[in-house]
C-alpha positions in Angstrom: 76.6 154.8 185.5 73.8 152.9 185.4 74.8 151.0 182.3 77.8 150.1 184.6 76.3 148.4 187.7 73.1 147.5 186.9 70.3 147.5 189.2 68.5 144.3 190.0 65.1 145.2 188.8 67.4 145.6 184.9 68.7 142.5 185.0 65.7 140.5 186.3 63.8 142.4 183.1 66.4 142.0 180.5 66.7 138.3 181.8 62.9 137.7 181.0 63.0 139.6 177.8 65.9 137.7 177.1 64.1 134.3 177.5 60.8 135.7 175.2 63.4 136.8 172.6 65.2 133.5 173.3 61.5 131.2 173.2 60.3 133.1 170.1 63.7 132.7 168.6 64.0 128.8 169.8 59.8 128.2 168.6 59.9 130.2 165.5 63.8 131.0 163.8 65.8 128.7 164.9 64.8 125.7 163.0 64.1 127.8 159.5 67.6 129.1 160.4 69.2 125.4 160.8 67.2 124.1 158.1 68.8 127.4 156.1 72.4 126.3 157.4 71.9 122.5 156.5 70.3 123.4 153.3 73.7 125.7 152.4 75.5 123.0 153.9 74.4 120.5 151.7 75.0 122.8 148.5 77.8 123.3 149.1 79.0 120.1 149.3 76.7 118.6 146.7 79.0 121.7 144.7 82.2 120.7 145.9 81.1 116.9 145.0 79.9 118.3 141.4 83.3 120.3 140.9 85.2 117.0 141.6 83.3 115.4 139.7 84.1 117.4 137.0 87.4 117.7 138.1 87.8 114.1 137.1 85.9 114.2 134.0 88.5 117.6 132.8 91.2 114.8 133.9 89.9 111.7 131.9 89.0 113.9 129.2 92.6 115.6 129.2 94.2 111.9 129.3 91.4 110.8 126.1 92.7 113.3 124.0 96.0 112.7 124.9 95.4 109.3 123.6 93.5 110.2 121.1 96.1 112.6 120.0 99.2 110.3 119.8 96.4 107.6 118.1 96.2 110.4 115.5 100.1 111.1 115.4 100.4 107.4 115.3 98.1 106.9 112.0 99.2 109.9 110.8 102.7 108.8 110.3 101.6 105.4 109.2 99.6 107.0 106.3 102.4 109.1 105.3 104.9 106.2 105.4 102.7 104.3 103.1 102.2 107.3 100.9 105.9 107.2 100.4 106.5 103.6 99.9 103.7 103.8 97.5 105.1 107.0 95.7 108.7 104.9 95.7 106.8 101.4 94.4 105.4 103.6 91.8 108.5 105.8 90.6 110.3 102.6 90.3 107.2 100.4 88.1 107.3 103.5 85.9 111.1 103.4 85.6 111.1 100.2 84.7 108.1 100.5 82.6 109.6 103.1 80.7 113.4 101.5 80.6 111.2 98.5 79.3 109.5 100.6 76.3 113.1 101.8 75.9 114.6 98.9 75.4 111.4 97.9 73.5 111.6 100.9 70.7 114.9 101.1 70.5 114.8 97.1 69.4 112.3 98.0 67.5 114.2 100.5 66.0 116.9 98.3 65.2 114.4 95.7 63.7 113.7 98.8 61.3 116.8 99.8 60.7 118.1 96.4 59.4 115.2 95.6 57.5 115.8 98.9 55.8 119.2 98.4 55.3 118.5 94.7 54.0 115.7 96.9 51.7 118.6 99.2 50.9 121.6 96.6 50.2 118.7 94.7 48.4 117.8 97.7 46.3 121.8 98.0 45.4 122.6 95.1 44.3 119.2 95.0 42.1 120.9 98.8 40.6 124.0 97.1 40.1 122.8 93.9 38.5 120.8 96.2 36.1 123.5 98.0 35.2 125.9 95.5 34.9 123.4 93.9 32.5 122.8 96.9 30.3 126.6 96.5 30.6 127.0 93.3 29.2 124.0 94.1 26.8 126.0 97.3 25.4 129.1 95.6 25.1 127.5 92.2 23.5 126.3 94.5 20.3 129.5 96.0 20.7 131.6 92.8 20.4 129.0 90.7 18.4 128.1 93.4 16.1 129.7 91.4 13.1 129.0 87.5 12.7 132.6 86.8 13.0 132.5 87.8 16.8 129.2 85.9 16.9 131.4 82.8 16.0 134.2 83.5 17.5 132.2 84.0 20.9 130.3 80.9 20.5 133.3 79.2 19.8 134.7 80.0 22.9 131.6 78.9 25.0 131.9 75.4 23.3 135.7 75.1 24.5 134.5 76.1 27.9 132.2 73.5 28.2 134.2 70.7 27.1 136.9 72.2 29.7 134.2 72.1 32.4 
């Protein structure tokens, strides 16, 4: 019971250690403690500051590559759109390079092909004057193989003349 109603001579004791506890506390803790506490304090917002901070940065960061990406879509598509019109430009300077050599070679062709023929036609008419002469060679000693048909022949070449 004594814990219950305390006698005055307890309380008057507990009340001075109380105020020791409380001046040794006050002269020698409290200020280390508070310094402690402001100290944490200041961390901890210096570390909420810092994550904010960083916060931010993760943002802008976020939003650069963002950018950075579509920049990258954007020059990306660009390169592949000239690599097409360059692959089209091309295809079509060869087609018409090659429909040119074509046309080129198959004039040529025709160049060749009528010179030969010219050669050929050429080379006919040179057989067949040839062999019309040994013609007319075989059937002059045929017709003039006597002197009669000699005069006879010339004879006719005079009145052709004076008919001329």
């Amino acid at each position: 019971m004594d814990l219950i109603s305390p006698e005055l001579g307890l309380i008057i004791w507990q009340l001075i250690a109380f105020a020791i506890l409380f001046f040794i506390l006050a002269k020698f803790a409290w200020k280390p403690i508070l310094s402690a506490l402001d100290e944490r304090d200041s961390t901890i917002e210096a570390s909420l500051n810092e994550a904010e901070k960083a916060r931010l940065e993760m943002q802008n960061l976020v939003a650069d590559n963002e950018r950075l990406l579509q920049e990258a879509r954007v020059e990306r598509d660009e390169i592949l759109r000239s690599a097409n019109e360059f692959a089209t430009q091309t295809m079509e300077i060869s087609k018409e390079e090659a429909a040119k050599a074509g046309a080129k070679m198959i004039e040529e062709a025709k160049a060749v092909i009528e010179t030969e023929k010219q050669a050929a036609l050429t080379a006919v008419k040179i057989q067949v004057a040839e062999l019309s002469l040994k013609i007319a060679e075989k059937l002059m000693r045929q017709n003039l193989a006597t002197e009669a048909s000699q005069k006879e022949l010339v004879e006719e070449f005079v009145k052709d003349i004076k008919l001329n």
